[in-house]
N, C-alpha and C positions, 0 to 999 in steps of 0.2 A: 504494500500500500504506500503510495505514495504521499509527502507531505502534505499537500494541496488536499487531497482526499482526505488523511486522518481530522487534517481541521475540520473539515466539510462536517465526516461524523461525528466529532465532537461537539461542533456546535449546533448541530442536530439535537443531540444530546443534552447540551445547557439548556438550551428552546425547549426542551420535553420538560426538564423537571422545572427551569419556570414557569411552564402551563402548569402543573401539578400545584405549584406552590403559590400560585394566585387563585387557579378553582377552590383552593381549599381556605385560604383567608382573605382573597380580596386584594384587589391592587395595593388600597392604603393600608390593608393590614402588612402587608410585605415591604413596606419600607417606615411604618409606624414603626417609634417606641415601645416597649414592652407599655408606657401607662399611656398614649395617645391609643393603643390598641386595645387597655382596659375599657379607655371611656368609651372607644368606641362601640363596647360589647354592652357595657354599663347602658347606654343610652338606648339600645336596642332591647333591655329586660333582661337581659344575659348574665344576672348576677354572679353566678358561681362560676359561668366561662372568665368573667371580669376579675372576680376574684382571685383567681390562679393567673394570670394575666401580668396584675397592676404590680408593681417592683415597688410602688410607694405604699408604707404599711398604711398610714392612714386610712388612704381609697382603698387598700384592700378590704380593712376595717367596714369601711363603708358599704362596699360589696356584700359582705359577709352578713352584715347587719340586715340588709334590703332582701337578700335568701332565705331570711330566716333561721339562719348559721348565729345563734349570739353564743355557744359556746367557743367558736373556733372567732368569733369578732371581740369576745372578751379576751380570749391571749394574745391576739393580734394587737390591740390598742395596750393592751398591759407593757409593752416592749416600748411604747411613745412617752417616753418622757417627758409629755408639755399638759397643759392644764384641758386642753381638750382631747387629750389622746386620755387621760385618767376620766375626765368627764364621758366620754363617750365608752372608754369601759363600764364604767357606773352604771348607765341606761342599758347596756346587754347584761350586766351581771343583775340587774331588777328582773329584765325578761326572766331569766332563770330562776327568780325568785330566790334571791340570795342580796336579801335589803342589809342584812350589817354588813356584809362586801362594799355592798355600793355604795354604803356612807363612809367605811372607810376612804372608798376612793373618789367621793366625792370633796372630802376634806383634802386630799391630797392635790387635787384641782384651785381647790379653794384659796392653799398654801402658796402655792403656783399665781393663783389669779385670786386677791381677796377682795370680798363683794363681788364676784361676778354672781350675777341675779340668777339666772338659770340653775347654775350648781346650787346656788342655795335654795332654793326652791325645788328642786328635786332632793337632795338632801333631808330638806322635811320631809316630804315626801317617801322616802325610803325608810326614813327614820321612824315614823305611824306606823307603816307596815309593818315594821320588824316591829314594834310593841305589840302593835294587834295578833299577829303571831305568836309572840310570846307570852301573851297572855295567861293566865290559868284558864284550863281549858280551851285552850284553841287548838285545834288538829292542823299543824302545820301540813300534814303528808296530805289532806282532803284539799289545801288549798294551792298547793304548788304544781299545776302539772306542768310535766314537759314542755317547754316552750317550742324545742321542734317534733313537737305532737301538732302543734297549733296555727292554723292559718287562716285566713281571712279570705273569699272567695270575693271582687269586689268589682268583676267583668259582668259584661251585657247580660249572660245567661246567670246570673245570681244578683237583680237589681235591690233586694234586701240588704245585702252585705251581710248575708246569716253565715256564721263561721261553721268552716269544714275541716276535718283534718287530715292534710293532705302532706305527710309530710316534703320537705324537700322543696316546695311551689314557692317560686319567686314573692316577696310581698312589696303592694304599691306602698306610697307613703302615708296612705290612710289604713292599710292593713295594720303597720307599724304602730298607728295612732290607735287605731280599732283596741291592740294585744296589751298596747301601753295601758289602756283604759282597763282594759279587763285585770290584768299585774297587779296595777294601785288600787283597784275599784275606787278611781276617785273621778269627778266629775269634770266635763270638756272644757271648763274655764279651766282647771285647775293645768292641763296641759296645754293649753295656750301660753301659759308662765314658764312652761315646762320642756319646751323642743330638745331634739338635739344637735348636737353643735354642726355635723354634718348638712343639717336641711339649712341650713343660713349658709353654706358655702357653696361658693359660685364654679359653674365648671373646673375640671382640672387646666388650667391655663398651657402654652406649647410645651414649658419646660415638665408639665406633668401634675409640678406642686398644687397641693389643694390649699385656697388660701383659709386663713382663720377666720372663725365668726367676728362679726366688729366689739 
């Protein structure tokens, strides 16, 4: 075989497994960032593809939270050392139903960032729970289930928003709102005071970084 020829097949060759590697993520996915290719999957519902994806823990965090993953979104934020990476553990470690975790790491947010309104107000919030639980006589084991037992069904064919449990299914950000509500049993004002730090942040910008709530 001649020079001229071996290139010919070889570039044959490049051309093949380029087709392969664009059928299978996409123009922009093949020359995206591992996190420009997160959000790309993130913005498509693709949480857990997004998840394993994003190289930045935060939005992995974030991922994981929106999957309905909060045990694997509480170790992921546990590893962020800044007051919203401790905050936003706090809110998965609540999902789990695990309120004296979350107050610890709500204080630790707190420590970090003091007076920020949201931590403290979930912080109460965590803080009731774990009494009401610890109560005499309260069956903690009757009221904490699985949090990835638990989804919120909140498309066209379920216009109730009656929860299903399905484990594993993506959740919108009213699912999340939906789970939070059912966690605290406390009322819809009360989580308006109450977000997490992730829904106040604005896309992942080019460099990837997600910015902080104001």
């Amino acid at each position: 075989m001649n020079t001229r020829r071996a290139f010919a097949v070889l570039g044959t060759a490049v051309l093949a497994a380029l087709a392969v590697a664009v059928w299978r993520v996409g123009w922009t996915g093949l020359w995206a960032s591992p996190d420009q290719h997160g959000q790309a999957l993130f913005e498509q519902g693709r949480f857990q593809d997004a998840a394993a994806a994003f190289a930045d823990p935060m939005w992995r965090g974030v991922a994981q939270t929106r999957d309905g993953d909060f045990k694997a979104a509480a170790a992921t934020f546990a590893a962020i050392d800044t007051a919203e990476g401790a905050y936003d553990q706090a809110n998965a470690l609540v999902m789990l139903g695990k309120y004296e975790e979350a107050v610890a790491r709500y204080d630790h947010a707190l420590g970090l960032r003091p007076g920020w309104p949201p931590a403290e107000a979930n912080r109460e919030i965590a803080r009731l729970r774990a009494e009401r639980l610890n109560a005499p006589g309260a069956d903690a084991g009757d009221q904490r289930e699985g949090a990835d037992r638990i989804v919120y069904d909140k498309d066209a064919r379920n216009p109730e928003g009656q929860e299903t449990q399905v484990a594993g299914a993506p959740m919108s950000d009213e699912a999340v709102r939906a789970l939070w509500l059912k966690r605290v049993q406390t009322k819809p004002a009360d989580f308006l005071r109450a977000r997490f730090a992730y829904q106040r942040q604005a896309p992942p910008p080019a460099s990837g970084r997600p910015e902080g709530p104001p």
